[in-house]
C-alpha positions as CSV (number, residue, x, y, z in Angstrom):
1,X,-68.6,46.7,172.4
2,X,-66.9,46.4,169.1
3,X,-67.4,42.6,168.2
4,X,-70.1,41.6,170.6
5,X,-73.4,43.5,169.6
6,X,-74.6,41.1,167.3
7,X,-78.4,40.7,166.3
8,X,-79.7,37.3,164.9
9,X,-82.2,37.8,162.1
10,X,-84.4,34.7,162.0
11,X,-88.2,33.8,161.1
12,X,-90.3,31.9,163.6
13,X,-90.0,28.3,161.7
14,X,-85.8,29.0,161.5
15,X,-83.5,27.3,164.1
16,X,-79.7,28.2,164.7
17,X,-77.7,25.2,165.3
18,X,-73.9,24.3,165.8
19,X,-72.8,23.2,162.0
20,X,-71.0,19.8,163.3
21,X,-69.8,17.4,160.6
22,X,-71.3,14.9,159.4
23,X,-71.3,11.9,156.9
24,X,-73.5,14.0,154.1
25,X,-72.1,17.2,154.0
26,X,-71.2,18.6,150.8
27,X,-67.8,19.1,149.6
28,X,-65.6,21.9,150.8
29,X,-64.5,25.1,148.0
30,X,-61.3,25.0,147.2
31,X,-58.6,27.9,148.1
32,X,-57.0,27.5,144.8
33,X,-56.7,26.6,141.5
34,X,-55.5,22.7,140.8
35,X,-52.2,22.3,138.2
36,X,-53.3,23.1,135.0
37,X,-56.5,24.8,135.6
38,X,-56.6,28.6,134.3
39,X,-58.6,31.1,136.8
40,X,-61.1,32.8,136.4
41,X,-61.6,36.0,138.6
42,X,-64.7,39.1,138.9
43,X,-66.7,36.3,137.3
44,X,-70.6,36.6,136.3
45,X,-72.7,34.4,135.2
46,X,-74.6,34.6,132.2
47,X,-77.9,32.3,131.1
48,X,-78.8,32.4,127.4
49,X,-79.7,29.8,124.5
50,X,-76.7,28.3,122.7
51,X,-77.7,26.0,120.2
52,X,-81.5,25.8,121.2
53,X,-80.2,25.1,125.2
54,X,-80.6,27.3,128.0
55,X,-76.9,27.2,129.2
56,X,-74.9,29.1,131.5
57,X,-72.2,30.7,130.1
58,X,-69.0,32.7,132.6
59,X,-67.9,36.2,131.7
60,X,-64.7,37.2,133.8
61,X,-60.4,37.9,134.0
62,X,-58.5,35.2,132.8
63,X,-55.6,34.3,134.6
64,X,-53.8,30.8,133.5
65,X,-51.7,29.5,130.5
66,X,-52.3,30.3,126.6
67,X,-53.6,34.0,127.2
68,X,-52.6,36.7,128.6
69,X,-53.4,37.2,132.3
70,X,-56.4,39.8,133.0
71,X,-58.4,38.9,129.5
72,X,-62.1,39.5,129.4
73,X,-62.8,36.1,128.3
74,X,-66.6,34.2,128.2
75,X,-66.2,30.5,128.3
76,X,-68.1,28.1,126.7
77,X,-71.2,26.6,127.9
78,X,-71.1,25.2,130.8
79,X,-71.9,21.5,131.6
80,X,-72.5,22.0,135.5
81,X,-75.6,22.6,136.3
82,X,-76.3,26.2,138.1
83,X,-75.5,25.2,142.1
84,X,-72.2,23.9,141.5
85,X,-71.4,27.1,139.3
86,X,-69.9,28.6,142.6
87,X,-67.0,30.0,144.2
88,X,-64.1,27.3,145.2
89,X,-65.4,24.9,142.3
90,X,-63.8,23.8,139.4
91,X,-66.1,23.9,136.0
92,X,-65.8,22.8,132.7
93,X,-67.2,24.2,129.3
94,X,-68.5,22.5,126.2
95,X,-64.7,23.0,124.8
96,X,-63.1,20.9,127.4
97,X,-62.0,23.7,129.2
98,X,-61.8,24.0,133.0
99,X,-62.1,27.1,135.5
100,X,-61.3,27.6,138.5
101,X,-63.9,30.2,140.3
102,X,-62.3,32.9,142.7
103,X,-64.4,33.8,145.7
104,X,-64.5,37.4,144.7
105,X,-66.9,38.6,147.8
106,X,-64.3,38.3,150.3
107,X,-61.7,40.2,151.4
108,X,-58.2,38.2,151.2
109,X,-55.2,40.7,152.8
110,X,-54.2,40.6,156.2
111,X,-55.8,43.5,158.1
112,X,-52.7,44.4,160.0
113,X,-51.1,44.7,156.5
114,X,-52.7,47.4,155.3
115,X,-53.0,51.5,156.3
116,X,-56.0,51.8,159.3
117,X,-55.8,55.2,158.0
118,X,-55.1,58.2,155.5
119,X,-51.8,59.9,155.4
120,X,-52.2,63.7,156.3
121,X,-53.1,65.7,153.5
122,X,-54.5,62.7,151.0
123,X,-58.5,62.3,150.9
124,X,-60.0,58.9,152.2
125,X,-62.5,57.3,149.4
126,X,-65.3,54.8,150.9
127,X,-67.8,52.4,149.2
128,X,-65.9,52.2,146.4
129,X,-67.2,50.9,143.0
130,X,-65.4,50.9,139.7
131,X,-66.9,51.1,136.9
132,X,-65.0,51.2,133.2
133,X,-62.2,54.2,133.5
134,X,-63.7,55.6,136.5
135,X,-63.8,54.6,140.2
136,X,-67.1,56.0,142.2
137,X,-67.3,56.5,146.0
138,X,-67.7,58.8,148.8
139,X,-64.9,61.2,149.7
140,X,-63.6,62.5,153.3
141,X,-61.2,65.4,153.4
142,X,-61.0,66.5,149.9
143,X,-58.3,68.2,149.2
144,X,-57.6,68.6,145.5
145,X,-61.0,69.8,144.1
146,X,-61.6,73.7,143.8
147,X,-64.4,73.9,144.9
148,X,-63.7,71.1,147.7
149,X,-66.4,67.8,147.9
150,X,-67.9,68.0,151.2
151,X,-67.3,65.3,153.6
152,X,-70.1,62.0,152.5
153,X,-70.2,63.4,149.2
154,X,-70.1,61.2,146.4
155,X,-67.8,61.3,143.5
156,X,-65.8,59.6,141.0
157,X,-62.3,60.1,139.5
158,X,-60.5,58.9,136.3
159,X,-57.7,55.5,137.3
160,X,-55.0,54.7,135.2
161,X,-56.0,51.8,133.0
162,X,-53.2,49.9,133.8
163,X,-53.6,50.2,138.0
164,X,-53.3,47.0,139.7
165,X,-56.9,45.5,140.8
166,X,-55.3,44.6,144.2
167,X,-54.8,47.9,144.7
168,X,-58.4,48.8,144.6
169,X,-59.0,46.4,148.1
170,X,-59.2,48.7,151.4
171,X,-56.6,49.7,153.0
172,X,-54.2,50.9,150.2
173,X,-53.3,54.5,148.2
174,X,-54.1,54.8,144.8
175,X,-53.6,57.3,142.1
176,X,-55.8,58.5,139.7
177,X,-55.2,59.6,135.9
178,X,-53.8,63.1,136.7
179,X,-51.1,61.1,139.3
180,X,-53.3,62.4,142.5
181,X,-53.1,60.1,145.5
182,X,-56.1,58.9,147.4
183,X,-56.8,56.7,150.4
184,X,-59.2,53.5,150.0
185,X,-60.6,53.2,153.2
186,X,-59.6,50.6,155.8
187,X,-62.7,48.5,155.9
188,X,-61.4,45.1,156.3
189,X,-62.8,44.1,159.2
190,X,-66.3,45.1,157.7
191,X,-66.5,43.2,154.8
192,X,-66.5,39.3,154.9
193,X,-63.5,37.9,155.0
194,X,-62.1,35.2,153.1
195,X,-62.0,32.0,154.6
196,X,-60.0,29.4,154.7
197,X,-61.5,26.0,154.3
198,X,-58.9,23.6,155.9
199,X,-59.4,26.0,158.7
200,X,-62.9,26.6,159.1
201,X,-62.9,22.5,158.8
202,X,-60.8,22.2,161.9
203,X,-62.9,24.4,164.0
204,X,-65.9,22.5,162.8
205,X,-64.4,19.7,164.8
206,X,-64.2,21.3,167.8
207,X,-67.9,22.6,168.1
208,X,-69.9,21.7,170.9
209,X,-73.0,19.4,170.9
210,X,-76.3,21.2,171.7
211,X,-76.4,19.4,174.8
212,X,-73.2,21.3,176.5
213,X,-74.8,24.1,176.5
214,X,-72.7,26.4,174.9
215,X,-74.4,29.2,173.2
216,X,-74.1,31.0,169.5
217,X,-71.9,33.6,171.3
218,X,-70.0,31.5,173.0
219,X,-68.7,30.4,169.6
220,X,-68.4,34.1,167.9
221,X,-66.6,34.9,170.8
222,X,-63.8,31.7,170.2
223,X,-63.3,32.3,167.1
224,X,-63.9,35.8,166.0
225,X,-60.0,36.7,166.1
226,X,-59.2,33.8,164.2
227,X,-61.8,34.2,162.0
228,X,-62.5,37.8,161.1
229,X,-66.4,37.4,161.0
230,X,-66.8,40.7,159.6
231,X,-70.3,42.6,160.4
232,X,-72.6,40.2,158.4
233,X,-72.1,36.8,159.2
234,X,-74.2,34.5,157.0
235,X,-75.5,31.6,157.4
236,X,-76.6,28.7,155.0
237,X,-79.7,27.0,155.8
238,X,-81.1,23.9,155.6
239,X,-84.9,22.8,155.0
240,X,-86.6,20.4,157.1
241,X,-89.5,18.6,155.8
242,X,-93.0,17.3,157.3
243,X,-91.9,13.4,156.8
244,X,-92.7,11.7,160.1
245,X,-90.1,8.9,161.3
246,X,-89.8,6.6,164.2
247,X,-87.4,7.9,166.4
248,X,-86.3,8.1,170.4
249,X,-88.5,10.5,172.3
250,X,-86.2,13.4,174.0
251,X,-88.4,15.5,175.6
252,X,-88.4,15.8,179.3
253,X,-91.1,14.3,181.2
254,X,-93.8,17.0,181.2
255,X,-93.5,17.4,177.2
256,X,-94.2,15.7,174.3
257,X,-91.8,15.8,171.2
258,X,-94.8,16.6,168.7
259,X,-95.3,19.4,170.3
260,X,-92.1,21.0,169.2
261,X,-91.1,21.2,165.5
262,X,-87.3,20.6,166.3
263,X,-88.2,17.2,168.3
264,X,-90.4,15.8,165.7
265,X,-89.4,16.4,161.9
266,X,-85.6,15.0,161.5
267,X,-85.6,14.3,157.9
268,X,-83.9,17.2,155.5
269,X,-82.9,18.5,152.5
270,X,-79.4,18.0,150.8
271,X,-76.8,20.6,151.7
272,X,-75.7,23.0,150.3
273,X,-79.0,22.6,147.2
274,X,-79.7,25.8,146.7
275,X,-83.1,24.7,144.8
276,X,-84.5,23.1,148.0
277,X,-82.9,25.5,151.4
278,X,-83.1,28.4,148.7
279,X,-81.1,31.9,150.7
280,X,-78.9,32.5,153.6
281,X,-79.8,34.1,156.5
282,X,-77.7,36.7,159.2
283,X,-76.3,37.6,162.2
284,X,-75.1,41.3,161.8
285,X,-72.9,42.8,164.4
286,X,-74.3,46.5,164.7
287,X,-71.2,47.6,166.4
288,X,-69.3,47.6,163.3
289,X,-71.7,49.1,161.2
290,X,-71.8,53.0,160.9
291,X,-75.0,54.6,161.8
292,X,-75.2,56.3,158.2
293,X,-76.2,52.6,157.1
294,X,-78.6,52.0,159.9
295,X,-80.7,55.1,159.9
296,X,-83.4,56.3,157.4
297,X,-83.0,53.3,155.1
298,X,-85.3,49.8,154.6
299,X,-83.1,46.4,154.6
300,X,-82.0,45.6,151.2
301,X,-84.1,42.1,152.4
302,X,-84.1,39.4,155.2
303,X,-81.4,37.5,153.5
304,X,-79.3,40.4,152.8
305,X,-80.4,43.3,154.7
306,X,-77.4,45.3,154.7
307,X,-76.1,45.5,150.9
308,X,-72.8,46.6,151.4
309,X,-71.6,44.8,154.3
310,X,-73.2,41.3,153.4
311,X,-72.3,39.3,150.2
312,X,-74.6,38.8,147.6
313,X,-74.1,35.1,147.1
314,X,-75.3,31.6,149.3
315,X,-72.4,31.6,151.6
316,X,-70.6,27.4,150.8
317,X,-72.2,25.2,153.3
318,X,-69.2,23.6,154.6
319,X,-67.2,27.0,155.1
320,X,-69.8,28.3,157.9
321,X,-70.1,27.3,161.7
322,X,-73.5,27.2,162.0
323,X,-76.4,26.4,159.8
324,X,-80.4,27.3,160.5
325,X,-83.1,24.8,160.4
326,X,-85.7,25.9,158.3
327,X,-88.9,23.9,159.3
328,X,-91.9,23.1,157.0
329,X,-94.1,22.0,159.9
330,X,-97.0,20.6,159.6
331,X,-100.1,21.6,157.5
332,X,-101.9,23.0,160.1
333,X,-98.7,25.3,161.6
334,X,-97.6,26.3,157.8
335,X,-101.2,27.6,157.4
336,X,-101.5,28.8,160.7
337,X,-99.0,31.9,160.3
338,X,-100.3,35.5,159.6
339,X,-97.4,37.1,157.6
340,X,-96.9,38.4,154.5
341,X,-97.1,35.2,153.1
342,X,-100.9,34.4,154.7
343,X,-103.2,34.8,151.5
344,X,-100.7,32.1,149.5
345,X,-100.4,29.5,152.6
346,X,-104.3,29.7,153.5
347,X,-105.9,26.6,152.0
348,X,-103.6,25.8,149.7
349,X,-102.1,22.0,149.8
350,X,-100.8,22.0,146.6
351,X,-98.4,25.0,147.8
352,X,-97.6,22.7,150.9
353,X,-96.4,19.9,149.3
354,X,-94.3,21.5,146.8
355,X,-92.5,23.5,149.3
356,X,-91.7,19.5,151.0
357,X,-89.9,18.4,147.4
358,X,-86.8,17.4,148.1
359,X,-86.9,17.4,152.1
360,X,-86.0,13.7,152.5
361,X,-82.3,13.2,151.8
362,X,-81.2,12.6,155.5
363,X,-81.7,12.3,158.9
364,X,-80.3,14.6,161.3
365,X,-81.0,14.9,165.4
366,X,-78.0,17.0,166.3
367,X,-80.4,19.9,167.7
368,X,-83.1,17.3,169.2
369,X,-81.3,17.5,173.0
370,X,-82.0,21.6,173.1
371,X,-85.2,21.0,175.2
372,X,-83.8,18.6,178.1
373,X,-81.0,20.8,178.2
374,X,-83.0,23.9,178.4
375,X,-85.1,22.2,181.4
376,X,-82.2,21.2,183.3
377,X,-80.4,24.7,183.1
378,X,-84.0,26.8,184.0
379,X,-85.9,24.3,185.7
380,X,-89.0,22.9,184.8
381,X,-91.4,25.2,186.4
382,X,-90.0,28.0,184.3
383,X,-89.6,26.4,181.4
384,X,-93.6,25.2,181.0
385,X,-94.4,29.0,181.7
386,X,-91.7,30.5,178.6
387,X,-93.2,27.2,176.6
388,X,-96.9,27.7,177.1
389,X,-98.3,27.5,174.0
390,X,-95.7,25.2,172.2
391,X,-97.5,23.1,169.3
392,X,-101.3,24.5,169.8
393,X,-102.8,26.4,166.8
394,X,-105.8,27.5,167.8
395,X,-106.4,31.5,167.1
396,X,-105.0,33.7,169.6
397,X,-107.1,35.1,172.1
398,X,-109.3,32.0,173.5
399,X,-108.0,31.6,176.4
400,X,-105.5,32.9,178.9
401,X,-102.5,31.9,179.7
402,X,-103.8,30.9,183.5
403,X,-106.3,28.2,181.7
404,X,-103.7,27.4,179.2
405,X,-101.4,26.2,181.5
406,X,-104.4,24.8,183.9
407,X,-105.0,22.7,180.8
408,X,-101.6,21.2,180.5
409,X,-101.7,20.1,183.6
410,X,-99.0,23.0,184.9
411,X,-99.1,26.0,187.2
412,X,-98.7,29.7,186.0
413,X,-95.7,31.3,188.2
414,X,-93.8,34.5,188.2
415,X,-90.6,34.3,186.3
């Protein structure tokens, strides 16, 4: 079903939780420029030396007072520092100048505003890019060309210099140089949607606690239609450290708290620091996706594995309605993992400890009341049998689950 196929693309140490609010969350993007502040649209950012300092420097459309709206412009150098050079903020160059930055990844018209199709006899373009005078895609239904493009075949055309940038968003006709019409393909409801923060902020409000039990899709399914999730929902994370703390033990009798990661590390990162939680990760909804984007090709990565459909920037940390738990662990689970990643972990403490910089700005428990509420809704018999195994590190293979559980002081039972 359209809307309700979605896969969750996490790593064993990464926890999905309900992104509640709280006292130390980072401020929220704004949806517009402030009086008096030009903006500054299809921005990039660009890192060079000016006057012996690595600065960052913005290259982008103008649009504000003194110049003519949609100049090239590059600003000044800029006297932010790189994470808050990001969409919603407000930044200010060595001149005295300030910016507005326009979330450009995002899709901003109303999808029932737009065609959901091609007029009879015009060709539909898809996976558009434009580049200079010309505009590149794929083309369906060709028309005009003798011979004809075959359907998925990809070509480019020659647009006026003067056409509108709006019109270039999905859903709309254009025309190219020689006044031929074509169809930019309805894909609203793939790409991410633009959202609005004083609304997103609301719904925040509303989320449950992890101990209503309420699940991830639970809350897709609320707020998908208000929302417009798109087929790549990402997700900021959020890196827990391996600083120990006093705290109230949760888990129900039968377990112990250090045994599971979630229970026992509660101090964290600053949100939204880029530097510390470093990339997003995804839930993609495989319904909307078409297959030609599934089959036969690798993930772009685990942060961004599908290119076209997911943006390329950290999605703003108080914009999103959940957030993942990235746990360091302890030195013994971090080295314990046989990934990728082994040959760096193995041994190496130094490695350890510089991943943990940074990791004690706060305190957060909202996920700690997952396990009691997990007993109470499968009962405790199942629950020691699908957790068997929770916070022991020796190698795989030494004993069987039977013993295990013999061990522990439980029984092994059919589930």
């Amino acid at each position: 079903r359209r809307g309700m196929t979605w896969v969750l693309l996490l790593d064993v140490d990464e926890y999905i939780a309900f992104n509640t609010i709280e006292d130390d969350d980072p401020p929220s993007p704004l949806e517009e420029a402030p009086e008096g502040v030009a903006t500054l649209k299809d921005w990039k950012v660009m890192h060079g030396r000016i006057r012996g300092r690595k600065r960052a420097q913005l290259f982008g459309l103008y649009e504000g007072e003194g110049t003519r709206n949609g100049t090239h412009i590059v600003t000044g150098a800029i006297r932010e520092s790189d994470e808050k050079i990001v969409y919603g903020n407000v930044v200010r160059d060595d001149y005295g100048t300030r910016y507005f930055l326009h979330d450009d990844s995002t899709k901003y018209q109303d999808p029932k505003k737009v065609l959901s199709q091609a007029p009879e006899g015009i060709p539909t373009l898809k996976s558009i890019q434009v580049r200079g005078p010309k505009l590149y895609g794929v083309i369906y239904n060709d028309t005009y060309d003798n011979p004809k493009k075959m359907d998925g075949e990809y070509t480019h055309i020659q647009i006026h210099p003067k056409l509108k940038r709006e019109l270039l968003k999905s859903g709309n006709i254009i025309q190219d140089s020689q006044g031929r019409k074509y169809f930019i393909e309805n894909e609203q409801l793939l790409w991410p949607p633009h959202v609005n923060a004083s609304q997103v902020l609301r719904a925040r409000k509303e989320l449950p606690a992890v101990s209503e039990g309420k699940t991830i899709l639970d809350v897709i399914e609320r707020y998908r239609h208000q929302f417009y999730f798109g087929s790549c929902l990402q997700i900021p994370r959020v890196l827990y450290g391996s600083k120990e703390s006093n705290y109230q033990p949760m888990a129900p009798t039968g377990f112990n708290d250090k045994d599971f990661v979630t229970l026992r590390y509660r101090w964290h990162a600053q949100k939204g620091n880029f530097d510390v939680n470093k990339f997003q990760k995804t839930i993609i909804d495989v319904s909307r996706v078409p297959m030609d984007h599934l089959e036969g090709e690798q993930a772009y990565n685990i942060h961004r594995p599908l290119e076209y459909f997911c943006r390329a920037d950290v999605p703003r940390f108080a914009t999103s309605l959940f957030r993942v738990n990235h746990y360091l662990d302890s030195y013994e689970a971090y080295t314990y993992r046989n990934d990728a990643r082994g040959n760096k972990r193995k041994g190496c403490m130094e490695c350890y400890l510089k991943k943990g910089n940074g990791t004690d700005f706060a305190v957060n428990d909202n996920i700690r009341p997952w396990l009691r509420s997990f007993v109470d809704e499968v009962g405790e018999a199942k629950a020691h049998v699908l957790l068997a195994g929770v916070g022991d590190f020796r190698p795989l293979g030494e004993e069987t689950l039977v013993d295990f559980m013999a061990e522990k002081g439980g029984k092994y039972v059919e589930v």
